[in-house]
C-alpha positions in Angstrom: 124.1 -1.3 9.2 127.7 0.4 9.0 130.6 -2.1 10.0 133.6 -1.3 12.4 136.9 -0.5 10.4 138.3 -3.2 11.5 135.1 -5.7 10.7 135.6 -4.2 7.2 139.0 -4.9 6.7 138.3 -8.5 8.1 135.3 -8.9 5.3 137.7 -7.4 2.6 140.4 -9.8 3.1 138.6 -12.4 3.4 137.0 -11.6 0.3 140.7 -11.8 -1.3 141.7 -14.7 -0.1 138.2 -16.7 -0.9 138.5 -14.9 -4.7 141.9 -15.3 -5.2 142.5 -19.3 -3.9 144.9 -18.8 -1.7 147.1 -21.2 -0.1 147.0 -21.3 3.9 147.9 -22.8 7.1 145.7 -22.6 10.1 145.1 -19.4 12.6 146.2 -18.9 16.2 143.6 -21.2 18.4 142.5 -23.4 15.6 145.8 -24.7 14.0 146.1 -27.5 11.5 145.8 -31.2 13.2 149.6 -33.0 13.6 150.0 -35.3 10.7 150.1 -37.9 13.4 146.5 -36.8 14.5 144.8 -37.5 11.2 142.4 -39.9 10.3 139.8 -40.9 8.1 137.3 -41.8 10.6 136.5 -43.0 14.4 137.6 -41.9 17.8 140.3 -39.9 18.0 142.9 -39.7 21.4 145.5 -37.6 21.8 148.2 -35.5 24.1 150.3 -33.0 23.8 153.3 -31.0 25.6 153.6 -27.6 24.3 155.5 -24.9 25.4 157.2 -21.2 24.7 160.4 -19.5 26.6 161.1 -16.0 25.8 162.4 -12.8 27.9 159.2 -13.3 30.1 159.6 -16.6 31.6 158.0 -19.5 30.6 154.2 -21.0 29.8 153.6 -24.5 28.7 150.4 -26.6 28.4 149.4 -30.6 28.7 146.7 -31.1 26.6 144.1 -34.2 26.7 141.5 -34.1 23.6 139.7 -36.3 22.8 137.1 -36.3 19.8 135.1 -38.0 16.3 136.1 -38.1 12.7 132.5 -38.1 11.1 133.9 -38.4 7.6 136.6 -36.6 5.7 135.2 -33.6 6.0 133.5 -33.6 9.4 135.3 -34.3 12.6 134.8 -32.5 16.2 137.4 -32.4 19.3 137.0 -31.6 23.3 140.2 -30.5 25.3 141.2 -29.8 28.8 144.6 -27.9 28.8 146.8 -27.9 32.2 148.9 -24.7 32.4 152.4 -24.0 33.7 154.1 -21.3 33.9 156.8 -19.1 35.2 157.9 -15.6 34.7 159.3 -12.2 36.2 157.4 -9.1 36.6 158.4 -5.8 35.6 159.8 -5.3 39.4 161.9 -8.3 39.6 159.6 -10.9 41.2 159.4 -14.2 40.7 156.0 -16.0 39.5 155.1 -19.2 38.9 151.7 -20.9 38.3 150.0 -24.2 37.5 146.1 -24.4 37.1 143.5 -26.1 34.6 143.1 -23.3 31.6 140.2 -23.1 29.5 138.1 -26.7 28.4 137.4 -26.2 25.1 135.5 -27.7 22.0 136.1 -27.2 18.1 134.3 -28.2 14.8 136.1 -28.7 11.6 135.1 -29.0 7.9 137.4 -30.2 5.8 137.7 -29.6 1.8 140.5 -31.0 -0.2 140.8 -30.6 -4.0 143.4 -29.9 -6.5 142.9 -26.1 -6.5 142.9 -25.5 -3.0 142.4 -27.1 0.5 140.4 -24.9 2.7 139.6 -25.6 6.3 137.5 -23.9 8.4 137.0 -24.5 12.5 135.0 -23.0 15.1 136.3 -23.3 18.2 134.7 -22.0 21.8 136.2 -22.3 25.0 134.9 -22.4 28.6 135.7 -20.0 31.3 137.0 -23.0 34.1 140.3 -21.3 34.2 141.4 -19.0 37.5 141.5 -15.6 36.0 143.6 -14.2 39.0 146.7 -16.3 37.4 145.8 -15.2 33.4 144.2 -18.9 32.5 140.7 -17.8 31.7 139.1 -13.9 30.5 135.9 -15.6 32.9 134.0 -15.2 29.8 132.8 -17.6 27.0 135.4 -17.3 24.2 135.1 -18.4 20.5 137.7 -18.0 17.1 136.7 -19.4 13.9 139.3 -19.6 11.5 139.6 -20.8 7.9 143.0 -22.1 6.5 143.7 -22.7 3.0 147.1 -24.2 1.5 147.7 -26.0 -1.8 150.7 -28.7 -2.3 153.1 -27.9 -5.2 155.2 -30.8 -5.9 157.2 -30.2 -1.9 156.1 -26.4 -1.4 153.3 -25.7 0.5 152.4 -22.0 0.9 149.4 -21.1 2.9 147.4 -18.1 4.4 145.0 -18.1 7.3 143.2 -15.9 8.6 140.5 -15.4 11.6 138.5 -13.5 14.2 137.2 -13.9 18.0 136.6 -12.3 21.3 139.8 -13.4 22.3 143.3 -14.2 21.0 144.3 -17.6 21.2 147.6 -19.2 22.2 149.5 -20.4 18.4 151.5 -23.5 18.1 154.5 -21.0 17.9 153.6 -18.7 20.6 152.1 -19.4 24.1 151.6 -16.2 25.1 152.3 -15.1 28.5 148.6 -13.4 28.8 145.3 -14.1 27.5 142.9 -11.1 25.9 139.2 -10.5 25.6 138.2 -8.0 22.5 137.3 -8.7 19.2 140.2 -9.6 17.2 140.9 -10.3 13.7 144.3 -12.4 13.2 146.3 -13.4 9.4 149.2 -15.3 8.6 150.7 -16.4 5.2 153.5 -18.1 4.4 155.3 -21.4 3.2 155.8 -25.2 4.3 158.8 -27.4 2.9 159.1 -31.1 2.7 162.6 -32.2 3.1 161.6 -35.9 3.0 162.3 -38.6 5.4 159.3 -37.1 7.6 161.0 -33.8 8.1 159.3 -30.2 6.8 161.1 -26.9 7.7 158.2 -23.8 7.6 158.0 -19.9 7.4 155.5 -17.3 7.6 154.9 -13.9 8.9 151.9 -13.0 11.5 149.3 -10.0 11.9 147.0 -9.2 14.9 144.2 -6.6 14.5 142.0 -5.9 17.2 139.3 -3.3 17.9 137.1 -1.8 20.5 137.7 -2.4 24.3 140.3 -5.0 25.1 140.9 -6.5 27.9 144.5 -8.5 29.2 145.0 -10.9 31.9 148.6 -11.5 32.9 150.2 -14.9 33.3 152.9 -12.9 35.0 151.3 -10.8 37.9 148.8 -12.2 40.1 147.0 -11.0 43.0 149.7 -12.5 45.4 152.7 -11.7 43.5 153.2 -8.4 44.4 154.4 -7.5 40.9 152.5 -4.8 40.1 153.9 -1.6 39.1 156.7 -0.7 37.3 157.4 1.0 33.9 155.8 -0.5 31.0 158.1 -1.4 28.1 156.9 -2.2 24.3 153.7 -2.0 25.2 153.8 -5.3 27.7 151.0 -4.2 30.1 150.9 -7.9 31.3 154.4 -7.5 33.5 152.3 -4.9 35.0 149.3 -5.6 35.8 147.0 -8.7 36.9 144.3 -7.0 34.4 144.2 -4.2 32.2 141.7 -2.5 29.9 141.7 -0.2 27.2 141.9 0.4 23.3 143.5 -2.3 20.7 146.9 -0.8 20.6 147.3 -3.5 24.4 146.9 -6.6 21.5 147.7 -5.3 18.7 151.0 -7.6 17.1 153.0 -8.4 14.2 155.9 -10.9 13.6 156.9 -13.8 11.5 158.1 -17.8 13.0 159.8 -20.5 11.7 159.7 -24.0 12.5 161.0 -27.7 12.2 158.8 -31.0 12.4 159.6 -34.1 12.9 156.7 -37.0 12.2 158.8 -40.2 12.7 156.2 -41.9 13.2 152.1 -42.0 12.3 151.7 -41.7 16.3 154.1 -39.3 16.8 155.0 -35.5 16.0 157.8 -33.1 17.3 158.1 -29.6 16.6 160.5 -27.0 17.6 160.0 -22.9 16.4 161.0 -19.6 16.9 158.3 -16.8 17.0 159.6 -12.6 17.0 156.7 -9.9 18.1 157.9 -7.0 16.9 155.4 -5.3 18.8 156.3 -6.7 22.4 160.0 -7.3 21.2 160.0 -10.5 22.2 162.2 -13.5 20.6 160.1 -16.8 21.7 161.4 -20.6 21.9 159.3 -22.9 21.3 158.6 -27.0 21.3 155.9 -29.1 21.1 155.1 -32.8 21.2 151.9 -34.7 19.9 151.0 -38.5 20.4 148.2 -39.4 18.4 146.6 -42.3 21.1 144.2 -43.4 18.8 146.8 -44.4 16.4 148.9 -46.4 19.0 145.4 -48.2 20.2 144.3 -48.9 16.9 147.5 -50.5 16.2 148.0 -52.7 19.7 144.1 -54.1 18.4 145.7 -55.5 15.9 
């Protein structure tokens, strides 16, 4: 059986980074839990408020997950995100959107040792989001990703890297569309503790579809009018409610930084900055993570 160029250079790096021990950090859609989210066994509870602000408008989500830490290797989440967005079309108009997105479900195996800590997660999603307002494909959707990272003294360099039938939303970048086409994703870069509950991080992004893709815009709807326009950097989504066509609409490359701030067990706050160089777009972002479990566990007491 002959492989898909792009299945092959998924395989090869993969092979690299499993030969070579590499560190890493997880991949878009399966990122590594908030240091306020983990826990060595039990129910886990949490929310979050995430959300990006770029050129485009803005999308934000309210998560509710909920889930069960098996052991420390073992644990498995369910989440229901709530979408909101706003944006301008290519044409000037206004759109703004609120709707349930995708419920989803992920399985994680944790493995910590001195070498390296690897992490791998499969994640599928539901299609219960409104396609017409770029929540849902309308098609099951599934990423697995594996993350590895090893701790040296306060660095922290890691590498991730992943593949799906749809490119997921990153803690860095919620992306004003959502896609449906096999997709390969890798990132690799570097986490600093500063101490006090305060680490500063870097790293620098690749997307490589193939095949057909498909993109559903969180800009233009079917009663937005927006449609239409010239297309700049290849942002098809100010466009169009839907397009199709070859992996040059997904295709992206970049680099982020963030901050993050874990005060508290219960509590995480982050705050990055994502570029596409493809779309040329500068995103904002923020996000906030209660870990509910944590503050139940400790009114019990």
């Amino acid at each position: 059986m002959r492989l898909h160029k792009g299945a092959r250079y998924f395989l090869v790096a993969l092979a690299l980074f499993l030969a070579e021990t590499a560190a890493a950090q997880a991949p878009a859609g399966t990122a590594t839990p908030r240091k306020g989210e983990q826990q060595e066994h039990g129910v886990t509870l949490s929310e979050s408020f995430e959300g990006s602000s770029n050129a485009d408008g803005q999308a934000m989500d309210l998560t509710s997950a909920a889930g069960y830490v098996f052991n420390k290797h073992f644990s498995w989440d369910l989440g229901i995100p709530i979408f909101f967005t706003r944006g301008t079309t290519s044409t000037g108009t206004q759109v703004s959107n609120i709707g349930l997105g995708d419920i989803f479900t992920n399985f994680r195996l944790t493995f910590k040792n001195p070498a390296v800590n690897y992490v791998t997660t499969l994640t599928g999603a539901a299609p219960s989001g409104d396609t017409k307002k770029g929540l849902s494909t309308g098609r099951a959707t599934f990423d697995w990703g594996n993350n590895f990272s090893r701790e040296f003294d306060r660095w922290t360099p890691f590498a991730n890297l992943g593949v799906g039938n749809s490119l997921y939303n990153t803690r860095f970048f919620e992306r004003p569309f959502v896609t449906l086409g096999t997709v390969a994703h890798f990132e690799a870069g570097t986490e600093y503790d500063l101490g006090h509950s305060v680490s500063v991080r870097a790293s620098a992004y690749d997307v490589a579809p193939w095949g057909q893709q498909k993109v559903f815009s969180r800009l233009v709807t079917t009663t937005s009018g927006g449609a239409g326009g010239t297309v700049k950097h290849g942002r098809v989504f100010e466009n169009a409610v839907e397009t199709t066509g070859g992996a040059s609409l997904v295709r992206d490359n970049g680099f982020s930084a963030a901050l993050d701030v874990n005060p508290i067990r219960a509590l995480d706050f982050e705050l990055g900055y994502s570029r596409s160089v493809h779309f040329q777009l500068n995103t904002i972002s923020f996000g906030v993570g209660v870990n509910l479990s944590s503050v139940l566990h400790k009114a019990r007491q």
